[in-house]
N, C-alpha and C positions, 0 to 999 in steps of 0.2 A: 311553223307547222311542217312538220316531215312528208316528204313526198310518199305517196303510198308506192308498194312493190307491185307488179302485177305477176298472172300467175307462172307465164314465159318467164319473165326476169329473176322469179324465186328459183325454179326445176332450174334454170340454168346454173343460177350461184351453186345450189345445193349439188349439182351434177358437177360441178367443177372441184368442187371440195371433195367429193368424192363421198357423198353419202350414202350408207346402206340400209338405215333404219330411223324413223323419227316418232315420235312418242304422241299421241292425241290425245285429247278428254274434254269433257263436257261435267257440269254441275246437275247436280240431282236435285230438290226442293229442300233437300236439308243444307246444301251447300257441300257437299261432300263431291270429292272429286273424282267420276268413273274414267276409266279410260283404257288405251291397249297400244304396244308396239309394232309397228308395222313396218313391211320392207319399204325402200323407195322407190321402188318399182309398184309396189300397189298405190303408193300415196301420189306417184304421178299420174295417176290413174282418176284420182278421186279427187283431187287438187281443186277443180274448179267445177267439179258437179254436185261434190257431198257422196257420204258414203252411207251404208245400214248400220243402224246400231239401234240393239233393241230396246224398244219402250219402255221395257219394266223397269229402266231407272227410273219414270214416274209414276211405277205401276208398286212399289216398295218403301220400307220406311230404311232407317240408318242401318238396322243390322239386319237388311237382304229377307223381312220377313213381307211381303205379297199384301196388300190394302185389301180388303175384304169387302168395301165400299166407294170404290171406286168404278169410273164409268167410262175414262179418259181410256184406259188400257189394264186387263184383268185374266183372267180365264175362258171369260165371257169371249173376246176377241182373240186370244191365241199368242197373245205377246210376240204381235209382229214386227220386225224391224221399222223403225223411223229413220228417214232420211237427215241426216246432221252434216250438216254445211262448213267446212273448213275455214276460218276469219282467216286468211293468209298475215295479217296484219302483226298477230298476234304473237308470231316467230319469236323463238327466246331459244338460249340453247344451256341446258340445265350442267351447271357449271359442277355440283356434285356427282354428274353420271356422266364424265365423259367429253360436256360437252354436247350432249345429244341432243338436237332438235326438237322443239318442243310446240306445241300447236294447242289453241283453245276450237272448240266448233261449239255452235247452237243449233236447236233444232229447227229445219222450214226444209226449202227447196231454194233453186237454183234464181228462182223468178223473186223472191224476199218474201214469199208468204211465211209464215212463223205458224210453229204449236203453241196455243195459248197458254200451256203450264209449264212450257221452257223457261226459266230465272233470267236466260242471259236476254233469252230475247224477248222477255217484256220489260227491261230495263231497257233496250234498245229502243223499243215504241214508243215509250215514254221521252225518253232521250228527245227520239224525233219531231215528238209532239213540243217540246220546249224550241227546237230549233226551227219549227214554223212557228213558232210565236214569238220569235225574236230573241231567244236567249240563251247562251250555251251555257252549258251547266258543269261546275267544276264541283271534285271532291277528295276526301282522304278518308278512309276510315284510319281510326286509331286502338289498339288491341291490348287488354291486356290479358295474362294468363299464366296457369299456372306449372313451374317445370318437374317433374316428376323424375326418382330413379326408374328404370329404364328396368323392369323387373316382370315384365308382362306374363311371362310363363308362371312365376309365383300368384302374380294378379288374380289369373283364369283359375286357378287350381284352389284362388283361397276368397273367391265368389267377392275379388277386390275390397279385402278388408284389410290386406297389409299394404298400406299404401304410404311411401314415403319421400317426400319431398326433396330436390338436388341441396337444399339448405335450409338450415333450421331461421328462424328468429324471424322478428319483424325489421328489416331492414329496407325503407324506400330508399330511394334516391343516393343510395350506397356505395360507394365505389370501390370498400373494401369486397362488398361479395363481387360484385364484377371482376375486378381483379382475379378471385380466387378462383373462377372460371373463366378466364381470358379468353380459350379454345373457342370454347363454346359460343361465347357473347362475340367474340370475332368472327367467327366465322358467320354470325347472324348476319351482321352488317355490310360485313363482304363479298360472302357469296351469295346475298339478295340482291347485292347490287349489279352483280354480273349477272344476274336471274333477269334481268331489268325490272326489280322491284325494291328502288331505293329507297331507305329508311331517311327520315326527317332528325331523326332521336331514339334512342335506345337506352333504357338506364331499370333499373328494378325499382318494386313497387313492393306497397308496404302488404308484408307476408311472407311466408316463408316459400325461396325460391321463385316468386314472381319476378315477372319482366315486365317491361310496358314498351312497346313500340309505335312509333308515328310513323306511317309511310308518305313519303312526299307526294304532295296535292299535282292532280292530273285531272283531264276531260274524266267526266262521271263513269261513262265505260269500260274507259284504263285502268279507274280509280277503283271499279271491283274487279275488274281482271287482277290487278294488283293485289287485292284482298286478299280473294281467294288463293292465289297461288301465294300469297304470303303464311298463312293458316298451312298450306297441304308442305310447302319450303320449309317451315320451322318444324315439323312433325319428320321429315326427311332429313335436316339437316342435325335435328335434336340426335335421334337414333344414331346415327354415326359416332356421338359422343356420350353414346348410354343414358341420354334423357328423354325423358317421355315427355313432351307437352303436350297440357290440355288446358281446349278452349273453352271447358262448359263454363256457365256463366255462377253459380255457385258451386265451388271445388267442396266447403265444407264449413256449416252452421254458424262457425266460433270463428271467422277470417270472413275478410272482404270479397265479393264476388264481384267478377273480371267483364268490363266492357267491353263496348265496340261500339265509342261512338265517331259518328258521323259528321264531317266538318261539309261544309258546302256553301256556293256562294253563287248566283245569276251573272255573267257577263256579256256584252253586248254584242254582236254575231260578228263583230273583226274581232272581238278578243282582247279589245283595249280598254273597256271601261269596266269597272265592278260597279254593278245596277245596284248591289247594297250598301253603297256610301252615299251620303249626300253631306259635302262640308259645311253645307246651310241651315241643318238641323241641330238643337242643343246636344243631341246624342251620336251625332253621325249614324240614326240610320234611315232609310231610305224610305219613301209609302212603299214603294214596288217589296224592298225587304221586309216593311212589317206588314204587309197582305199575305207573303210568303209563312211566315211566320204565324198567323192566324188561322190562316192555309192547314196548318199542321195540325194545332192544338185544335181547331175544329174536327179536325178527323183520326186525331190519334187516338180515341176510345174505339175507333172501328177497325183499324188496322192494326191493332198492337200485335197480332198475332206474327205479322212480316219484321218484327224486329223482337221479340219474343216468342222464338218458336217450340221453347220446349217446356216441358212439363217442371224441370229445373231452372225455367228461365227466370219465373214468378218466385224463387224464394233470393233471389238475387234484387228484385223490386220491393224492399221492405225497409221502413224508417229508419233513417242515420246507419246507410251501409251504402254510401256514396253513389247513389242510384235514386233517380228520382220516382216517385210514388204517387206525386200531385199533377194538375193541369195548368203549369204553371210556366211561366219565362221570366229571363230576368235579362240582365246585361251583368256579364263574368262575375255568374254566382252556380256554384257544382251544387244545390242542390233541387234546382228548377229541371222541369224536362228540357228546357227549349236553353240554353245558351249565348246571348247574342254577343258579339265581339267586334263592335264595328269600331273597329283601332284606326283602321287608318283606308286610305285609298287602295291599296295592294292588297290591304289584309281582312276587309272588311268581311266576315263570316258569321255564320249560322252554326253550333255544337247542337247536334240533337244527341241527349244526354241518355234518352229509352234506350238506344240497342245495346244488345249485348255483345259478351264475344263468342257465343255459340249460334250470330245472326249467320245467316245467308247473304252473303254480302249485296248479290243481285237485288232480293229483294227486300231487303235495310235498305236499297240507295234507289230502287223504284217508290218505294213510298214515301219515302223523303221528298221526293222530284213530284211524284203525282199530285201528294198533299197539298205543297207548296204552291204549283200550278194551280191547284185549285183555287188556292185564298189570291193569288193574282188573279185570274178570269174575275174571279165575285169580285174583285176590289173589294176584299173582305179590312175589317179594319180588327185592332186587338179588342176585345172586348172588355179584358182585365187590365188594371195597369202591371208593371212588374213589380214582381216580389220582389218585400225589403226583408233579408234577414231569412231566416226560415223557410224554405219551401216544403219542408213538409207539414210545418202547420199551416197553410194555407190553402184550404182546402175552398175556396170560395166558387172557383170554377172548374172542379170533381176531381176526385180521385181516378186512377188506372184503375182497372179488372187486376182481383189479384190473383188470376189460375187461368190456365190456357184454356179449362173449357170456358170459361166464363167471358175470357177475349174472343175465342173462338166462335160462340154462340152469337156476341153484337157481332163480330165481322159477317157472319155467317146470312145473319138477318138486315146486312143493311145495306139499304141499294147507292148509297152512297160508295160503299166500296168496290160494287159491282159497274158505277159508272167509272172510276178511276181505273179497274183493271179487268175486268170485264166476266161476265158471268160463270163461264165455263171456270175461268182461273178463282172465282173465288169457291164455286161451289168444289173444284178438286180439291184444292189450297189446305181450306176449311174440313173435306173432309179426310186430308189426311194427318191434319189437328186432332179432330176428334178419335180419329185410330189409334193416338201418341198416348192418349189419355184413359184411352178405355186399358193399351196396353199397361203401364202405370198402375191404373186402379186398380187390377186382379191382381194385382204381386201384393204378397205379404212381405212386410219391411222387417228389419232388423230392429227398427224401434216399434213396433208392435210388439213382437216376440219378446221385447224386455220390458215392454210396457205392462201387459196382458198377460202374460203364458203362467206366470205360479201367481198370479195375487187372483185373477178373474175365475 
């Protein structure tokens, strides 16, 4: 384990180096990344107190339009600055700009109280709550998505109907299309890795101009610090090479829609043992791993909303489009939610196969953690066995919600996920779900208009 920096020994390195500017942000509830450049003279300033940054990043949805139903921060209170605390820890220096300094902050104070609708730092709570309970918690998210021509101006002007892909065909696992954009897929892997967001595996996926990335597994809070800045990296480092990527979770109807699932695994508070093996078992896995695991699928009809959080997330959860739709587990079978992988002693893991890749990483990796705790405290046991074959005819123990209000509504009303994240976070959470939805519903679509418009 790496020694931590304190805040003297950072101002010093960074003052020796001769810094004039370093880059900050913080995650909004979509996962989207706010932030601003500042001298190093202000940042020495604010280093070790936290600085103002205003609320309305949880006072808004993705495209800067104001919650109407919100309580947390509105009109109502004036959209006053929150105090957002600098993680020194975080230090990265963004190898496409320079080189520059780069910083994550959450929202609290100086003393560790936290705002309860901050992502990073109810991950963090969470976090802590496993580490009094004896377990540190390791993870990776893994991404897929899809690469787009770089045409944004055409986009905006043609209400994003001309939309065309870096490569045509269905090509997974390809080497020819990688090849024929070497730049691009090089520079992914390269300049993440001086990003200090090292890739596991990098290779395309089947569809035209998809990719699929693994980031190598770290402590849970690394593991979405990594996410995130992996998500806002490839959208930076695509543009430099005229490619747009995107992470929504269904790109379009007739192709595969793109993950973000969740590997994870309990280890013992030195760090030495994986609690989800047991060489004793027919299957290698553990009681502690399958209470974890029960953990989940007991509460993933209330939380789906933190790993399905958009309006487009649910047409991405639909039978035989490699996304699971049932309440199911298995051991290394893609088409259950739950994944188990108990290979070996090093490897023994957890794939939760729900999230997407248009999740919020913070909270895809806090419900994952909260869930799981949970079925550990209950000494929950699995109720179903695992699926043979099929997960999505196996409907024995439920299907998913398949629309955000409909996930939104059970999370909304159950105090089960009110004890895992606590009230205030689900009632904002929840009601800036239902905002997403209301927005959504008043748009007339493009298949309406050719559905309806000359036969009706």
């Amino acid at each position: 384990m790496s020694q931590k920096i304190t805040v003297t020994q950072l101002l010093q390195q960074l003052s020796d180096q001769n810094i004039q500017k370093v880059k900050l942000a913080i995650t909004d509830l979509d996962g989207v990344l706010r932030g601003k450049v500042i001298s190093f003279d202000k940042f020495k300033s604010i280093a070790g107190s936290g600085f103002g940054f205003c609320d309305v990043v949880f006072g808004w949805d993705s495209s800067d339009v104001a919650y109407d139903n919100a309580t947390v921060t509105g009109w109502h209170t004036g959209y006053p600055d929150a105090t957002a605390v600098i993680d020194i820890q975080t230090l990265r220096r963004i190898p496409w700009e320079n080189d520059l300094p780069f910083f994550l902050a959450d929202f609290g104070d100086s003393k560790g109280n936290c705002i309860s609708v901050c992502p990073r730092s109810l991950l963090k709570k969470i976090d802590v709550q496993a580490k009094e309970e004896g377990f540190v918690a390791f993870c990776s998210q893994e991404f897929e998505w899809f690469n787009l021509q770089d045409n944004t101006a055409e986009l905006y002007s043609g209400k994003f109907r001309d939309i065309r892909p870096m490569t045509n065909g269905m090509f997974g696992y390809s080497v020819l299309r990688a090849s024929q954009h070497s730049a691009f897929f090089h520079d992914l892997f390269d300049l993440l890795k001086k990003f200090d967001v090292p890739l596991e595996g990098l290779h395309t996926e089947t569809g035209p101009g998809v990719y699929e990335a693994a980031i190598t597994y770290s402590g849970i809070l690394e593991a979405a610090d990594r996410a995130v800045l992996f998500k806002s990296g490839v959208k930076e480092i695509g543009h430099r090479h005229g490619v747009l990527p995107t992470f929504m979770a269904k790109f379009s109807e007739n192709l595969p829609g793109c993950s973000g699932h969740v590997h994870q695994s309990l280890w013992s508070s030195d760090e030495k043992t994986n609690l989800f093996f047991d060489k004793k078992t027919k299957t290698g896995i553990s009681s502690l791993m399958e209470s974890y695991m029960a953990g989940q699928l007991h509460c993933l009809p209330y939380i789906l909303p933190m790993y399905a959080p958009t309006v487009n997330s649910y047409k991405r959860l639909v039978e035989g489009a490699w996304a699971p739709t049932t309440i199911t587990w298995a051991i290394d079978n893609r088409t259950t939610a739950l994944r188990a992988l108990p290979s070996g002693e090093k490897s023994a893991r957890l794939e939760t196969r729900v999230v997407g890749s248009d999740s919020n990483p913070y909270l895809a990796m806090a419900a994952c953690l909260a869930s799981g705790l949970y079925g550990v405290r209950n000494k929950m046991k699995l109720q179903v066995p695992p699926t043979t074959g099929n997960g999505y005819s196996d409907k024995k123990n439920g299907i998913l919600p398949s629309s955000l209000w409909d996930a939104t509504q059970a999370m909304k009303q159950s105090s089960l996920a009110k004890e895992l994240f606590g009230e205030e976070f689900v009632a904002h959470f929840t009601g800036t779900r239902e905002w997403e939805w209301r927005q959504f519903s008043k748009v007339v679509t493009d298949w309406e208009l050719r559905r309806y418009l000359e036969i009706i």
